[in-house]
C-alpha positions in Angstrom: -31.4 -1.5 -41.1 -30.1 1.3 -43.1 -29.3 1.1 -46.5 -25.5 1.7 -46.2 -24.7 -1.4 -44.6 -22.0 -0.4 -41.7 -18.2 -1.5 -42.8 -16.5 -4.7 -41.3 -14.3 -3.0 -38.8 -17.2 -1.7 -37.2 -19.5 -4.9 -37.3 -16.7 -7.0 -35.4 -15.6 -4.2 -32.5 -19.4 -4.3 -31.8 -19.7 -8.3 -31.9 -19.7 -9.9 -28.9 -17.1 -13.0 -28.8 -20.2 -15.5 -28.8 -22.1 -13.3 -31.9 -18.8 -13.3 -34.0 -18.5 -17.0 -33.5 -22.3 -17.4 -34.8 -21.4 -15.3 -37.9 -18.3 -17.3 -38.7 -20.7 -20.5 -38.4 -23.4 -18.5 -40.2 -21.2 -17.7 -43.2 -19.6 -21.0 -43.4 -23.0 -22.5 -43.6 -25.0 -19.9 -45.7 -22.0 -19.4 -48.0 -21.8 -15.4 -47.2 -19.6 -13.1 -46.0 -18.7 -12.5 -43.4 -19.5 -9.1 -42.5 -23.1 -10.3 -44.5 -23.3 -12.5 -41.2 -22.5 -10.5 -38.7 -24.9 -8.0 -40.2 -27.7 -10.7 -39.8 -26.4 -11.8 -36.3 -26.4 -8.2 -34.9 -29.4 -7.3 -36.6 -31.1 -10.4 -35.0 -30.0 -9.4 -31.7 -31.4 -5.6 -32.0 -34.8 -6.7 -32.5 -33.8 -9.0 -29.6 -32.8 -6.0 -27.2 -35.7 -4.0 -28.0 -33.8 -1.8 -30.6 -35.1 -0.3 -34.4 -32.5 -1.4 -36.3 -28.8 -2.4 -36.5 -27.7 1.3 -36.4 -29.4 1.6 -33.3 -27.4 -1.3 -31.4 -23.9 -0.5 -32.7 -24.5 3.5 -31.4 -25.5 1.6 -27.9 -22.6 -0.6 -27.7 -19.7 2.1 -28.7 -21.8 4.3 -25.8 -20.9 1.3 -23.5 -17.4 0.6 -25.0 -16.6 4.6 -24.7 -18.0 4.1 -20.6 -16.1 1.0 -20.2 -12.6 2.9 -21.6 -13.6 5.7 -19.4 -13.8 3.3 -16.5 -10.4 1.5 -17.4 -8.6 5.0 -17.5 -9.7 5.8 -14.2 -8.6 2.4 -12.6 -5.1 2.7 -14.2 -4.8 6.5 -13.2 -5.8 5.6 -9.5 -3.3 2.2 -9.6 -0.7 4.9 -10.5 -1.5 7.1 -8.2 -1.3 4.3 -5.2 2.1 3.3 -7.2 2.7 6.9 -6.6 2.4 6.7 -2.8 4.4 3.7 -1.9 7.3 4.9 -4.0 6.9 7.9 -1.9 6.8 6.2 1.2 10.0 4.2 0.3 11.7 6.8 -0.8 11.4 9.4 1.8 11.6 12.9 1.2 15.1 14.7 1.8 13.7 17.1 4.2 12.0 15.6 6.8 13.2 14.1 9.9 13.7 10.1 9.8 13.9 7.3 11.8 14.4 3.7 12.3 14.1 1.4 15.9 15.1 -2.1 16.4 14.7 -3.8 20.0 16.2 -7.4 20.4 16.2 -9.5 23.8 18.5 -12.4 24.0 16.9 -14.9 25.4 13.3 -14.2 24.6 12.7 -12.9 27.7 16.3 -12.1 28.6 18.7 -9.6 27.8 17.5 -6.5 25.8 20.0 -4.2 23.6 18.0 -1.7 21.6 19.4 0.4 18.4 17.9 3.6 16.6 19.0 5.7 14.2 18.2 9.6 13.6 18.7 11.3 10.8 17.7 14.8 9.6 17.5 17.0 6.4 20.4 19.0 7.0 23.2 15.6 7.4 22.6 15.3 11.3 22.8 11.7 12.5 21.9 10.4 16.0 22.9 6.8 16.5 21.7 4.7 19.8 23.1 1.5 20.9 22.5 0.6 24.7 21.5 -1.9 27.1 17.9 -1.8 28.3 17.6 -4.2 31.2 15.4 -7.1 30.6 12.3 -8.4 29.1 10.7 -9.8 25.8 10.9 -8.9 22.2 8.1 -6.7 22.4 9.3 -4.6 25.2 12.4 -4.4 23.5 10.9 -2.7 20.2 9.0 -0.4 22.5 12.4 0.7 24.3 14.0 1.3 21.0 10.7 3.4 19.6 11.2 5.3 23.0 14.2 6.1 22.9 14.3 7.4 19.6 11.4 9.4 20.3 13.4 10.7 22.9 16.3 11.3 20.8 14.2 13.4 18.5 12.6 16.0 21.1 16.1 16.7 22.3 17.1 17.5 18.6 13.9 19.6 17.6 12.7 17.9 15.5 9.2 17.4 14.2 6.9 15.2 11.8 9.3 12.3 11.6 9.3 9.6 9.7 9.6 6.5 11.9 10.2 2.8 10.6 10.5 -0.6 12.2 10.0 -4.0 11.6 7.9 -4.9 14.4 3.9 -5.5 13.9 2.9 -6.2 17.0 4.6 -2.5 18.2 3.6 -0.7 15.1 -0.1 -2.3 15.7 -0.5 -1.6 19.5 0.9 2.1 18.2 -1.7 2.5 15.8 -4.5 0.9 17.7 -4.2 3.4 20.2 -4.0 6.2 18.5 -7.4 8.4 17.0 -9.1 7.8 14.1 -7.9 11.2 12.9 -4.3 10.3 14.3 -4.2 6.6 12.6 -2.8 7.0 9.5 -5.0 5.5 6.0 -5.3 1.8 5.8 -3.8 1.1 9.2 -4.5 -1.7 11.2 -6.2 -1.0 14.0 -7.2 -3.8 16.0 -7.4 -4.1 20.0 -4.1 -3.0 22.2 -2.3 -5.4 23.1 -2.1 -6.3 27.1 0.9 -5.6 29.0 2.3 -2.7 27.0 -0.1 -0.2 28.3 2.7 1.9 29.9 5.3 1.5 27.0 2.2 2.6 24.4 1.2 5.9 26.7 5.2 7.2 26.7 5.3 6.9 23.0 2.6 8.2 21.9 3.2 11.4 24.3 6.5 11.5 22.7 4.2 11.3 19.3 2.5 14.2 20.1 5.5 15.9 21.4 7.1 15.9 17.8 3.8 16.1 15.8 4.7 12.1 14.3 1.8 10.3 13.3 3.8 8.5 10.5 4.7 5.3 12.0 5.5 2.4 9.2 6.0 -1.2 9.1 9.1 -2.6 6.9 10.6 -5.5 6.8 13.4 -6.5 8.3 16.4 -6.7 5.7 15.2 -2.7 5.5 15.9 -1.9 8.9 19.6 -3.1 8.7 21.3 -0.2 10.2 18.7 0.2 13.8 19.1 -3.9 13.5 23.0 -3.7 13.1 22.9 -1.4 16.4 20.8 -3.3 18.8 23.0 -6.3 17.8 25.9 -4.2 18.5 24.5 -3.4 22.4 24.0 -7.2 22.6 27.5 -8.4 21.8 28.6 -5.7 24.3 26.7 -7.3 27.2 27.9 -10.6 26.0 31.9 -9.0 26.4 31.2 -7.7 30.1 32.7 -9.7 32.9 
């Protein structure tokens, strides 16, 4: 141990919590200071660790707490970072080409009225409300993704933005695309059987319009392509 024995401050950042409760017991027992018993309790537990001397352990433990800061800067620099991305991704940048697709069938199978809406960076707005025949739920959402697709190569426009609130949809999508077309972190499980043909026409009109970004949301953010497909239902509904 040195001869300048090392202040308090520094004794107790070094401590572990277990060491600084065996000094407070030491003291109490040996009538000594405290930072007297820490002394002894980290000196004890140098020659324990294979070290020279006190000096020699607190210079080892700020190394590690100046690696474990380092390491805690980097996690909350990455968190903000992925904060930074899904901010991003709900707030969508003014100029690129957006879109949301909602497919509803009423019964499930039964009637299907699908809605989509377009919008691009300089104020143009595509809206689509129409009936699409029959089927299920799934076949719905496919018509509504296709037909905005559609929507979008007649208007030019390129690297869109889609949105829906359909997983099994934005799955199948995903699952057949590349593994340099799949965007990070999607799910990419098996296609799904019996959508084959509706998977094939989108992702041609993918490529068409150079999409690849293709996002679930959930549903009370997909009010407006919702609102529309609703709105191509109740129209069914008023026909004769």
């Amino acid at each position: 141990m040195t001869n300048i024995d090392p202040p308090f401050e520094m004794l107790a950042t070094a401590a572990y919590h277990g060491e600084r409760v065996a000094a407070r017991r030491l003291a109490a027992r040996s009538h000594i200071t405290m930072s007297q018993a820490l002394a002894q309790v980290l000196t004890t537990a140098a020659s324990r660790d294979g070290l020279a001397d006190l000096s020699e352990l607190l210079a080892v433990r700020a190394q590690a707490r100046q690696r474990e800061e380092e390491r805690r800067t980097s996690r909350r620099a990455q968190q903000a970072h992925e904060l930074a991305l899904r901010q991003a991704q709900k707030t969508p940048p003014p100029d690129r080409w957006r879109g949301w697709f909602d497919g509803s069938a009423h019964p499930n199978p039964g009637r299907i009225g699908i809605g989509a809406l377009l919008c691009g960076p300089h104020g143009e707005r595509v809206e689509i409300s129409r009936r699409a025949g029959h089927g299920n739920s799934s076949v719905a959402e496919y018509l509504a993704l296709t037909a905005l697709l559609a929507a979008a190569v007649d208007a030019g426009a390129h690297n869109l933005l889609l949105y829906g609130d359909s997983q099994v949809v934005i799955n199948d999508v995903h699952a057949g695309m590349t593994e340099n077309q799949a965007p990070a972190g999607a799910r990419t499980a098996s296609t799904a059987r019996g959508l084959e043909d509706y998977r094939a026409r989108v992702l041609a009109l993918m490529q068409q319009t150079a999409t690849s970004h293709l996002q679930w949301i959930p549903r009370h953010r997909n009010s407006e392509a919702d609102r529309l497909s609703q709105q191509a239902i109740d129209h069914m509904a008023e026909e004769p």
